[in-house]
MARDREN-434594 format. One record per residue (C-alpha): residue in one letter; x, y, z. Coordinates in steps of 0.25 Angstrom, whole numbers, plus 5000, padded with zeros to 4 digits. Each point is the difference from the previous one (the first is absolute). Layout:
(node "A" (X Y Z)) ...
% end
This chain:
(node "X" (5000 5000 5000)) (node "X" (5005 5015 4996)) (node "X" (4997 5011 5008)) (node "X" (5001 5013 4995)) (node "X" (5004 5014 5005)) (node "X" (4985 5005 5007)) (node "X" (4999 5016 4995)) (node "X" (5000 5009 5011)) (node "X" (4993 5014 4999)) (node "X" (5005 5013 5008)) (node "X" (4990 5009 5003)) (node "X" (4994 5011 5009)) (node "X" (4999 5017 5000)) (node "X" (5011 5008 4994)) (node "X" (5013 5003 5008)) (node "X" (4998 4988 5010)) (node "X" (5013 4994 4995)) (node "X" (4993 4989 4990)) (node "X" (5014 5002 4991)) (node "X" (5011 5002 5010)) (node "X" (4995 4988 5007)) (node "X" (5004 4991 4987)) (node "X" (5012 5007 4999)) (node "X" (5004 4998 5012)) (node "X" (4998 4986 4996)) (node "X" (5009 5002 4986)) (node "X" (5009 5010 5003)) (node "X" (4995 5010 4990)) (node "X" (4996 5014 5000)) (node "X" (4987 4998 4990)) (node "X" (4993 5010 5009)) (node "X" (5010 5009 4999)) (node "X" (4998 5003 4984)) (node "X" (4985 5000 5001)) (node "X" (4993 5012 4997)) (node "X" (4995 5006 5013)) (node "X" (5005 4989 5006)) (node "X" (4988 4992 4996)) (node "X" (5000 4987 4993)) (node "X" (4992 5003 4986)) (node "X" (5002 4987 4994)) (node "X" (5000 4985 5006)) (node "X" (5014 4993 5000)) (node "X" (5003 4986 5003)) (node "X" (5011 4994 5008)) (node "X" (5004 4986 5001)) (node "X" (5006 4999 5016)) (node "X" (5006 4984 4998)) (node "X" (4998 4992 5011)) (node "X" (5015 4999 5006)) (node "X" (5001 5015 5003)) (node "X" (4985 4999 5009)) (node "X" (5007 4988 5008)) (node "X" (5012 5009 5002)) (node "X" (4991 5011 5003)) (node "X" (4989 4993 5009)) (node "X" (5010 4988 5004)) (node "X" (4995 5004 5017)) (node "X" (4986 4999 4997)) (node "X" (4999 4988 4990)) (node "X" (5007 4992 5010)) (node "X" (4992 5004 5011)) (node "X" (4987 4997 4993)) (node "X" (5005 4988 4993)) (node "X" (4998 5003 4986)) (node "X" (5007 4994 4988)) (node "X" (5001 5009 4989)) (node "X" (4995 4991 4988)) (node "X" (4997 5010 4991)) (node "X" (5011 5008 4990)) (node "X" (4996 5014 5005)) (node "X" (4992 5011 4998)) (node "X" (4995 5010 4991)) (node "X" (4995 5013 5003)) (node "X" (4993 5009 4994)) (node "X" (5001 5016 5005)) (node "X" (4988 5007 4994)) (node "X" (4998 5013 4999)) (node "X" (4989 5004 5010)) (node "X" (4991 4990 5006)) (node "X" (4991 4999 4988)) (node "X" (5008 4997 4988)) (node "X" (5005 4985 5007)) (node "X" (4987 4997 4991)) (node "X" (5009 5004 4988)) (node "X" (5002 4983 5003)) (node "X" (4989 4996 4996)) (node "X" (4993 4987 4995)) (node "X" (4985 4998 4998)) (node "X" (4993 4999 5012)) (node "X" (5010 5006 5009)) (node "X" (5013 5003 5006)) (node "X" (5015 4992 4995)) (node "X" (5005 5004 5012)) (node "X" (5003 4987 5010)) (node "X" (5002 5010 5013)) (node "X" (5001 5015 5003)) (node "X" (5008 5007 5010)) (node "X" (4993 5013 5003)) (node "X" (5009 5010 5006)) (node "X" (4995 5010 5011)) (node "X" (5009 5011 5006)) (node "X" (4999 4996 5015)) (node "X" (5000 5016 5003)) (node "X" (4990 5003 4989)) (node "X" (4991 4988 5002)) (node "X" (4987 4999 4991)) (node "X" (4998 5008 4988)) (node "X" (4991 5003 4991)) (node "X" (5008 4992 4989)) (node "X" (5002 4989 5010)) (node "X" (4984 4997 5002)) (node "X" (4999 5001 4985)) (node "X" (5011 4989 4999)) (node "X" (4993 4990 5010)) (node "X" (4988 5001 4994)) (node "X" (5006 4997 4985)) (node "X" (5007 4990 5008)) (node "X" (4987 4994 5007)) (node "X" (4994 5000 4987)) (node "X" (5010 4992 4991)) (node "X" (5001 4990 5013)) (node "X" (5015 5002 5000)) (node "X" (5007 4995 5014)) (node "X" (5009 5011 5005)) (node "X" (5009 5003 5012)) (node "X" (5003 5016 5007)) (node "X" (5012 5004 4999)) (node "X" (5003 5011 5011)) (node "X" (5011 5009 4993)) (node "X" (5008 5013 5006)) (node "X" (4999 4992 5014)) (node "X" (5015 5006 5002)) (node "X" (4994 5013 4999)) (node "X" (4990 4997 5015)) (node "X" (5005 5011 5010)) (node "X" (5011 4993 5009)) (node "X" (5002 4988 4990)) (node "X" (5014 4993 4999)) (node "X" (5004 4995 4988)) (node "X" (5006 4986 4996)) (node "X" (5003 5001 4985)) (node "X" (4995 4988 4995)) (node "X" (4998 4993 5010)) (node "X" (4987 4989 5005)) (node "X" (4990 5012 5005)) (node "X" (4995 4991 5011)) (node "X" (5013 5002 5006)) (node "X" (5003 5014 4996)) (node "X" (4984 5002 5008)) (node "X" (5004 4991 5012)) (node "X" (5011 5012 5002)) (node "X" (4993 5011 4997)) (node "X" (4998 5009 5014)) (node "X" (4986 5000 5007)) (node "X" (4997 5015 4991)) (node "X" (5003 4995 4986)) (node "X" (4992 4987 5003)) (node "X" (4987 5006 5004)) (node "X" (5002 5007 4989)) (node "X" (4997 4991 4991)) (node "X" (4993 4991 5008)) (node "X" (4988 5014 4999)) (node "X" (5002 5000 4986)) (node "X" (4998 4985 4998)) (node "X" (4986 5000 5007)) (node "X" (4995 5013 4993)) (node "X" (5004 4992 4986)) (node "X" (4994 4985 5008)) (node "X" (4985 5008 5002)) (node "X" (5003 5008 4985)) (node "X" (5001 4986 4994)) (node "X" (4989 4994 5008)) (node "X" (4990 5011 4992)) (node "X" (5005 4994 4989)) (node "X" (4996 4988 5004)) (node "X" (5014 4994 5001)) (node "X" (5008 4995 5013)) (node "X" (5012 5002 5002)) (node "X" (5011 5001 5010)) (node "X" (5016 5002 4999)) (node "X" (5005 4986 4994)) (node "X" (5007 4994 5013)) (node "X" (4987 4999 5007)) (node "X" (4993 4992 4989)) (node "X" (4996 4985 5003)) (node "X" (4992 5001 4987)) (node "X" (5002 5005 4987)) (node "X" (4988 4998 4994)) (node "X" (4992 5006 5010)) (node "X" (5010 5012 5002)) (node "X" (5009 5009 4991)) (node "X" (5012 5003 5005)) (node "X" (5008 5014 5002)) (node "X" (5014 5000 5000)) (node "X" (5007 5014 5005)) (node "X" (5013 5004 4991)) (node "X" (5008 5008 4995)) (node "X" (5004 5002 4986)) (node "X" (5011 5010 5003)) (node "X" (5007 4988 5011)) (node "X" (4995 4989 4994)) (node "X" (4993 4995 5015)) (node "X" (4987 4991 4995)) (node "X" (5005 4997 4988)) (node "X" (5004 4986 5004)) (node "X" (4986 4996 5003)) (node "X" (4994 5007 4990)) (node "X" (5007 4991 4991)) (node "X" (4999 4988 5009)) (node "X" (4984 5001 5003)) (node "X" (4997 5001 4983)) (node "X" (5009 4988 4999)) (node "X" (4992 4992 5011)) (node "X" (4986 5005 4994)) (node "X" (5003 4997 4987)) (node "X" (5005 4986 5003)) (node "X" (4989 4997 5011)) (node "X" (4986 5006 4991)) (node "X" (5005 5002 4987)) (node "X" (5009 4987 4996)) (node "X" (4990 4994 4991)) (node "X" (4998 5017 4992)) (node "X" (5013 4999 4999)) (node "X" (5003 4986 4993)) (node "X" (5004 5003 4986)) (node "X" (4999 4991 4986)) (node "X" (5012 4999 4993)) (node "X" (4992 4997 4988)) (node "X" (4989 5011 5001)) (node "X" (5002 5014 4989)) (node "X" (5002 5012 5010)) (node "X" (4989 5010 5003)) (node "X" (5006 5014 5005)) (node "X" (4998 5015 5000)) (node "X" (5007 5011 4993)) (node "X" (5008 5010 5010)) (node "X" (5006 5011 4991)) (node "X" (5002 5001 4985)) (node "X" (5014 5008 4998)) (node "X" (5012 5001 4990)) (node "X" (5013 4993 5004)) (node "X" (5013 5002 4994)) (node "X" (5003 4991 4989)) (node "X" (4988 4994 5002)) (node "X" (4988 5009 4995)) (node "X" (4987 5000 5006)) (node "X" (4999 4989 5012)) (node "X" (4989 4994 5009)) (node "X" (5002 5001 5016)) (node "X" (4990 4988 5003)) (node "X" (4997 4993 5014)) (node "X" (4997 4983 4997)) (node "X" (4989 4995 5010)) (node "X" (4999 4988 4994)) (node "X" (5006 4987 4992)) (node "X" (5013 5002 4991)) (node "X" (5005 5011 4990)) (node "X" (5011 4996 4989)) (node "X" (5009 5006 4990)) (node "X" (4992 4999 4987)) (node "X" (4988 4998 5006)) (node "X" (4986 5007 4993)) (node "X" (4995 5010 5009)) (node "X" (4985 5006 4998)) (node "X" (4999 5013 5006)) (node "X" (4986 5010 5003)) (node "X" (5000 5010 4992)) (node "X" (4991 5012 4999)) (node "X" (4993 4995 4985)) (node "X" (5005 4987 5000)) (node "X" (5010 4991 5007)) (node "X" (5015 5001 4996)) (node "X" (5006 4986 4996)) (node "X" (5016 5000 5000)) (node "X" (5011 4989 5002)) (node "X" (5009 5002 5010)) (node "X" (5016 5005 4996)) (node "X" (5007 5000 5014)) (node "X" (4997 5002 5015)) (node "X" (5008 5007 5010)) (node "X" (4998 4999 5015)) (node "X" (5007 5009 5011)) (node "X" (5012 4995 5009)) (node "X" (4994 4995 5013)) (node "X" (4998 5010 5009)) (node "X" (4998 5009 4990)) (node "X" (4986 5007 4995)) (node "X" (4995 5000 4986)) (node "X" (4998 5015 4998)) (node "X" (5015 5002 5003)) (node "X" (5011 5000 4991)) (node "X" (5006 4989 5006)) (node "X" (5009 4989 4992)) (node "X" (4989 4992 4994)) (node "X" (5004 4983 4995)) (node "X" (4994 4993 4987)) (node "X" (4992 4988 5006)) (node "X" (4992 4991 4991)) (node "X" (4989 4998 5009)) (node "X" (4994 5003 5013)) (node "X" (4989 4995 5008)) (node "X" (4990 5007 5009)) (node "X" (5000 5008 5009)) (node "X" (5010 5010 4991)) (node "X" (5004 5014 4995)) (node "X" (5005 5000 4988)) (node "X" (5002 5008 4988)) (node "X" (4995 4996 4986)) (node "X" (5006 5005 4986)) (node "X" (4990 4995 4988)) (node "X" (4997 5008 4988)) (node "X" (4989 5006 4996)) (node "X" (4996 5004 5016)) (node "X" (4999 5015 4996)) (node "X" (4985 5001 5003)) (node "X" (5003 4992 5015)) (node "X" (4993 5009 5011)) (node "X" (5006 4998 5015)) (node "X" (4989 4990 5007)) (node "X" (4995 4992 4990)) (node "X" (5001 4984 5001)) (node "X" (5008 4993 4993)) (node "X" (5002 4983 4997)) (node "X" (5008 4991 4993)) (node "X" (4995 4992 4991)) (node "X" (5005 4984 4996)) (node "X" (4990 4995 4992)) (node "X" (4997 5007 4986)) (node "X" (4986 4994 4999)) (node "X" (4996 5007 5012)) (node "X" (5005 5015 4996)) (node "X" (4986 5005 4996)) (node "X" (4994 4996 5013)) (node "X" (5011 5005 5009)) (node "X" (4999 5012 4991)) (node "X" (4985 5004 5003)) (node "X" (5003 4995 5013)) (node "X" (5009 5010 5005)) (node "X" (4992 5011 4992)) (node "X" (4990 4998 5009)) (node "X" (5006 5005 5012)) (node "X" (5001 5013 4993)) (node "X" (4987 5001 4997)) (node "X" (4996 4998 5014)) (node "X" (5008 5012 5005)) (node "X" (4999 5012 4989)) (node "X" (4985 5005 5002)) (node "X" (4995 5005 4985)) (node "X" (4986 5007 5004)) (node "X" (4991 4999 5013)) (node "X" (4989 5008 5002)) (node "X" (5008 5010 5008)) (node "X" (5011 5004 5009)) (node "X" (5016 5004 4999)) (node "X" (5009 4999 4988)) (node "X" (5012 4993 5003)) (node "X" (5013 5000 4992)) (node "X" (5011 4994 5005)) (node "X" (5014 4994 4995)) (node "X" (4999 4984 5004)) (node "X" (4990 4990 5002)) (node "X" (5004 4998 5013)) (node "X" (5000 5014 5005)) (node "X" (4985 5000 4993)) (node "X" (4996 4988 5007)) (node "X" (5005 5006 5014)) (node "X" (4995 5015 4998)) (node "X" (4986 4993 4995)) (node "X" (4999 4990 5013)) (node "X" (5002 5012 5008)) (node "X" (4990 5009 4995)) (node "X" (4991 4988 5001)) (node "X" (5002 4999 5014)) (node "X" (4997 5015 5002)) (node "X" (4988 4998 4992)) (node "X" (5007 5010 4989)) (node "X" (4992 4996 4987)) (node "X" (5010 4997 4987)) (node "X" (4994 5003 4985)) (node "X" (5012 4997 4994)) (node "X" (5013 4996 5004)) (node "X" (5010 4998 4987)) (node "X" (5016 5000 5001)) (node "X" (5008 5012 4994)) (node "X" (5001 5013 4998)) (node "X" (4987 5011 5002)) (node "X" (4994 5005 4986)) (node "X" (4992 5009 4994)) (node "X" (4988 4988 4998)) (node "X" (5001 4999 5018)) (node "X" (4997 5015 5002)) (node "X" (4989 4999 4991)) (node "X" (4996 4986 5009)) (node "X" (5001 5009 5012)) (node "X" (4993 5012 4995)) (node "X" (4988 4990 4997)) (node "X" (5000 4993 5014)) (node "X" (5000 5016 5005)) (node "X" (4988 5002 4994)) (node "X" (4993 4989 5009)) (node "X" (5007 5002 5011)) (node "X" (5010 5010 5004)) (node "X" (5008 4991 5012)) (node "X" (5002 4990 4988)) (node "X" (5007 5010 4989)) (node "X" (5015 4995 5004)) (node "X" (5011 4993 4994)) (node "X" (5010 4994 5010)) (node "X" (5013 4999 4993)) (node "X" (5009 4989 5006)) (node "X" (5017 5000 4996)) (node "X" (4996 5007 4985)) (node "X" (5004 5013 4991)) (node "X" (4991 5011 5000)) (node "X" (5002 5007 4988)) (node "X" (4998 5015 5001)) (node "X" (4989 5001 4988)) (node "X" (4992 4988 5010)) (node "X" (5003 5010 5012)) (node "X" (4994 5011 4994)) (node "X" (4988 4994 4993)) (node "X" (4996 4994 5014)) (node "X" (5002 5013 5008)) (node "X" (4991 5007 4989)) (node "X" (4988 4991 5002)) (node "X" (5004 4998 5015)) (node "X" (5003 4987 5001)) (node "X" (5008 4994 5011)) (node "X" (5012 4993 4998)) (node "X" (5005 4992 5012)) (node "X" (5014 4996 4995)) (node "X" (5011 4994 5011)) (node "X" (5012 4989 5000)) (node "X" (4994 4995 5013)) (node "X" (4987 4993 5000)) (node "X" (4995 5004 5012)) (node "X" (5002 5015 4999)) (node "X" (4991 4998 4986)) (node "X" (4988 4996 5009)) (node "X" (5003 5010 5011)) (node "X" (4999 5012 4991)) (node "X" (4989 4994 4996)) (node "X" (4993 5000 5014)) (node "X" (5004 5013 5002)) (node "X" (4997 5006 4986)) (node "X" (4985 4994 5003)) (node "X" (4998 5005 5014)) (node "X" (5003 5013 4995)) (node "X" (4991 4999 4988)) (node "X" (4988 4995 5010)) (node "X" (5005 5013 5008)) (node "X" (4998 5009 4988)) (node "X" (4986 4993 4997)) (node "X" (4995 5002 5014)) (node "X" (5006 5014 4999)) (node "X" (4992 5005 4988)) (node "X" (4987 4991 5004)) (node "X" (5000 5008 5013)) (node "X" (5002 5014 4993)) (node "X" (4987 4997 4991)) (node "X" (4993 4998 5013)) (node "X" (4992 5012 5007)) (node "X" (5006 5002 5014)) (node "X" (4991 5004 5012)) (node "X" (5002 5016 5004)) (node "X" (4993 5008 5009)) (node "X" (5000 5015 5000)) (node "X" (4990 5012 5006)) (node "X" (4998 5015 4993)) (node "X" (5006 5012 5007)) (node "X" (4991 5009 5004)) (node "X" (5002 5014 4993)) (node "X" (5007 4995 4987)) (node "X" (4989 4998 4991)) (node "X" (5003 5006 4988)) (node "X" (4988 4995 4993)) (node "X" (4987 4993 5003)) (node "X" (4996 4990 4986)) (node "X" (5003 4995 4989)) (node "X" (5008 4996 5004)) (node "X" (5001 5004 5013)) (node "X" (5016 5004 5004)) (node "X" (5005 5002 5014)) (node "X" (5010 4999 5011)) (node "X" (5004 4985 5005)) (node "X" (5008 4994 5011)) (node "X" (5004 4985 4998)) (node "X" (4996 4994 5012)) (node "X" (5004 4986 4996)) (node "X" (5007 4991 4989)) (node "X" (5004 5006 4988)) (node "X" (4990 5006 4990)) (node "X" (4999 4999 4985)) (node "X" (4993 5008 4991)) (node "X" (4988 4994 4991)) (node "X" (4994 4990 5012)) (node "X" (4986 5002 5004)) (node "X" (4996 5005 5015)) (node "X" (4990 4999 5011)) (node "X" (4998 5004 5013)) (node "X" (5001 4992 5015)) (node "X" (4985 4998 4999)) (node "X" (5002 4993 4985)) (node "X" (4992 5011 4992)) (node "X" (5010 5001 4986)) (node "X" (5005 5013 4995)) (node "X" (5005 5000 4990)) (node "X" (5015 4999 4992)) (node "X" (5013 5005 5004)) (node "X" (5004 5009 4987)) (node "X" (5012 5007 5002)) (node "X" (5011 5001 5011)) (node "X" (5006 5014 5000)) (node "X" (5012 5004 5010)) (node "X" (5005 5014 4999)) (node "X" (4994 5001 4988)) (node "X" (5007 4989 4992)) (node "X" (4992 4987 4996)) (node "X" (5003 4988 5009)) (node "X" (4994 4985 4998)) (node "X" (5001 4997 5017)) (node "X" (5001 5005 5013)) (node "X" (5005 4993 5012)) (node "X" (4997 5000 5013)) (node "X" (5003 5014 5009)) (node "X" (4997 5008 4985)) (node "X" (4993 5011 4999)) (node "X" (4995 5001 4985)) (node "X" (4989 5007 4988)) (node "X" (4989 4991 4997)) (node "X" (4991 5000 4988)) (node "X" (4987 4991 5003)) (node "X" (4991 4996 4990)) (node "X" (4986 4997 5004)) (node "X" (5002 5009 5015)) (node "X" (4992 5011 5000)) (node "X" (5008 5009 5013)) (node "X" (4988 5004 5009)) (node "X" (4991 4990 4996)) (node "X" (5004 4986 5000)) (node "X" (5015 5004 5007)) (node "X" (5004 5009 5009)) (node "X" (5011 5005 5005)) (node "X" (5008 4990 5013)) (node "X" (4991 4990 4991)) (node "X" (5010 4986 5001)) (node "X" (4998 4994 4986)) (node "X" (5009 4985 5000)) (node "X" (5002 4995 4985)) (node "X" (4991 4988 4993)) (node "X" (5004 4987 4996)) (node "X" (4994 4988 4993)) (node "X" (4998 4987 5007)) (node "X" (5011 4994 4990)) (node "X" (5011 5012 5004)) (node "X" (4998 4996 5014)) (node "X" (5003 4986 4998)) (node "X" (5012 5002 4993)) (node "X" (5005 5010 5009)) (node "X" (5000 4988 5011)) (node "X" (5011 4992 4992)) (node "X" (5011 5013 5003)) (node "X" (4997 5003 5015)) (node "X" (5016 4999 5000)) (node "X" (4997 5014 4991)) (node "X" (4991 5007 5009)) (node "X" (5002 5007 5013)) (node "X" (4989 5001 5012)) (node "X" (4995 5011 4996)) (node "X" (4996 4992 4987)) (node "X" (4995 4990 5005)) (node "X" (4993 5005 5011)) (node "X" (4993 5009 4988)) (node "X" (4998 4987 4992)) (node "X" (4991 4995 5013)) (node "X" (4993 5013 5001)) (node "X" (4995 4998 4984)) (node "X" (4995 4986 5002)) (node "X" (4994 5005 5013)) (node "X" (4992 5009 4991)) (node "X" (4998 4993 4989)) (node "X" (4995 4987 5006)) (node "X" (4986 5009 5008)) (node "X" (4996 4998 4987)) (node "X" (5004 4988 4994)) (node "X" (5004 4989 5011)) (node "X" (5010 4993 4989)) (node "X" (5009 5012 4996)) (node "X" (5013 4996 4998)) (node "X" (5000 4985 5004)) 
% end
């Protein structure tokens, strides 16, 4: 029986250490040459099973485990979401995830969106507990057991973490997951297990290593059982040029065995790509596929496996798409229509509403479009590549109909300046970001404030509540319409609102609003204002001290209930007074 490497998937929130905890591991500096210091595409590296013994030699001992299988690979991806750039139809390629946490930080909100993708695909995972060296009062012992290096921490730096490691047990229990630090576990499939370390002095790393040896041996052993005689099913990572080599494929293997020669069918966009195999490369050991490490020719390798590809004819190969081998001719037509398929499942042509979505890979598309499912954010469309004039006038539509819904988000794509400026002239929203995350955040916000906006200009087309008496002595004339001295008693009073006395006995209607002789179309509270009257006949049906208080319909007064946060006392007290009046003659006003 041959077992093969089971792929490991390293995830969590940005700047917890997902990067510098592998290359702690490798002795590279990957982190240190990504932009931002963020990982923006996955990388694979193999970590051999001799180097986990030397590394975890303490801990297997003590635990007993014989390392049977050849190592590990794992996969950095960048950002929680795009480990689903690993993809197979019906879920995840990954055997087990390490989600990193800054101990200080704790949970964020990338780290809840990465349980749950993690709940969701049923990927088994163990909490790694970075920047532990980093715990007021910790001493550090470089890359040493950190079971040790805890038992001779000092009383301060224990509780430290001992605090942090119950507010993380009750987070996780929310999520409907136990778990406790690693060396307290008598059961690993009731429990997940947190480790403390450090990425910086290498503490924890040991059992990190050691624990994903043991899991994958103990509950995985019969995933990881490979068919020497079985075509190899994968994912491409990157497409780039290589010196002397051209265009080449970065592809992760998950499954059976890829040869030199080999036919490969790859997705497409239009159709799938069918290509023979020229060479393969892998990375030195240790070493990570992104990197310009010192590659070796080898004629075949077997799952789990970074490796890069040169075929011709891969020109049209976009990053995420699946790829096969293929041995027997005959069956070339179905594993073409086959592997199509899984495109057509994820690029959404025409719903009946919702977002545009362009974004550069299958996988990032996958991952954006899983997301915006899960925070109920509708998808119209969602195509790979670049924005064009034929999307702005998509969005312009689905603006027509609704006005939340006229955006495009824009994931790791060009923007040419004629698009820009086409969208900004019909004020459509592009949501355009590197980081997945950040897309759907902008988004949040961009809406919010839109539902502000709208709230805004509903309430400004409403009548709000004012009450105000005339000054005696400052009638200037008595009728049609009848204009006078005012005092704004209450709220804020607009012109062209009809009026009524305290007893309910209606006016007439609010003309004109004069102060200091200029035109003004409201008066607030403590104003002392002109007022023209239509209907009021001064001496007659109003007299001066009179208090007149402004008329609303029974549908104004109900809307005015949804923005109490807009009104003041004042108002509202107003707004009690007017249905007081109102209801003497008709027991139903307002309800």
């Amino acid at each position: 029986m041959t077992f093969r490497s089971p792929l490991i998937t390293v995830l969590g929130h940005v700047d917890h250490g997902k990067t510098s905890l592998l290359d702690k591991i490798r002795k590279t500096t990957v982190n240190e040459r990504e932009p931002g210091r963020m990982t923006q595409h996955i990388g694979a590296s193999y970590i051999p099973a001799e180097v986990i013994k030397k590394l975890s030699k303490e801990f297997l001992e003590q635990f007993k485990i014989t390392v049977t299988i050849p190592g590990l690979l794992a996969i950095d991806t960048p950002g929680h979401e795009a480990f689903i750039n690993l993809r197979k139809r019906g879920g995840s390629i990954a055997d087990l995830a390490v989600l990193v946490i800054d101990l200080r930080d704790g949970i964020r909100p990338q780290t809840r969106e990465a349980v749950s993708i993690l709940k969701q695909f049923k990927v088994p995972f163990i909490i790694a507990l970075n920047k532990v060296d980093l715990i007021p009062g910790w001493k550090s012992y470089p890359d040493k057991s950190i079971t040790s290096a805890y038992n001779n921490q000092k009383e301060l730096a224990r509780n430290e973490i001992d605090m942090k490691v119950y507010d993380l047990m009750s987070a996780f229990h929310e999520f409907g997951f136990e778990v406790d630090l690693f060396f307290n576990i008598e059961d690993f499939t009731k429990k997940i297990a947190m480790i403390p370390c450090s990425a910086k002095t290498g503490e924890g790393i040991p059992e990190i290593l050691a624990l994903l040896i043991g899991l994958s041996q103990k509950f995985l052993e019969k995933r990881l059982v490979i068919d020497s005689n079985s075509p190899a099913k994968g994912s491409v990572i990157e497409v780039k040029e290589e010196k002397g080599l051209g265009k080449t494929l970065d592809v992760v293997i998950y499954d059976g065995v890829l040869r030199t020669g080999d036919t490969i069918v790859i997705a497409g966009l239009e159709h799938p790509i069918v290509t023979k195999i020229k060479a393969m490369l892998v990375p030195e050991q240790l070493a990570e596929i992104r990197e310009k490490s010192n590659f070796r020719n080898v004629k075949e390798v077997y799952a789990a496996s970074g490796v890069k590809i040169s075929a011709q004819n891969i020109d049209e190969v976009i990053s995420g798409m699946p790829i096969v081998s293929v041995w027997d001719e005959t069956k070339l037509e179905e594993v073409k229509k086959e592997i199509q398929k899984e495109v057509e499942e994820v690029i959404v042509e025409t719903s009946s509403e919702g977002i545009l979505l362009k974004a550069d890979s299958l996988g990032s598309l996958e991952a954006i479009i899983g997301l915006m499912k899960r925070k109920n954010i509708q998808v119209r469309k969602a195509k790979i590549g670049d924005i064009t004039k034929k999307d702005i006038d998509d969005a312009i539509a689905m603006k027509a109909t609704n006005k939340n819904l006229g955006v495009i988000f824009a994931f790791n794509i060009k923007i040419s300046e004629e698009v820009e400026k086409l969208a900004e002239a019909n004020k459509i929203k592009i949501i355009s970001s590197n980081i997945i995350y950040r897309i759907l955040e902008e988004y949040e916000e961009w809406q919010n404030q839109s539902i502000e906006r709208e709230k805004l200009e509903e309430f400004e087309k409403l009548s709000v509540p004012a009450m105000f008496r005339i000054i005696p002595g400052f009638v200037f004339h008595q009728s049609s319409p009848a204009v006078c001295g005012i005092e704004i008693l209450s709220g804020t009073l607009k012109s062209g609102i009809e009026l009524m006395k305290l007893d309910g006995t209606e006016i007439g209607k609010l003309v004109g609003l004069e102060d200091n002789g200029e035109k003004i179309e409201s008066a607030v509270k403590g104003s002392k204002v002109a007022a023209s009257i239509r209907g009021a006949v001064i001496g007659r049906n109003l007299k001066e001290n009179d208090e007149l208080i402004t008329i609303m319909n029974s549908d104004n007064f109900r809307k005015l209930k949804n923005f109490k946060e807009k009104l003041t006392e004042d108002d509202i007290e107003l707004l009690k007074k007017i249905a007081e009046i109102k209801r003497k003659k008709d027991s139903l006003w307002g309800y």
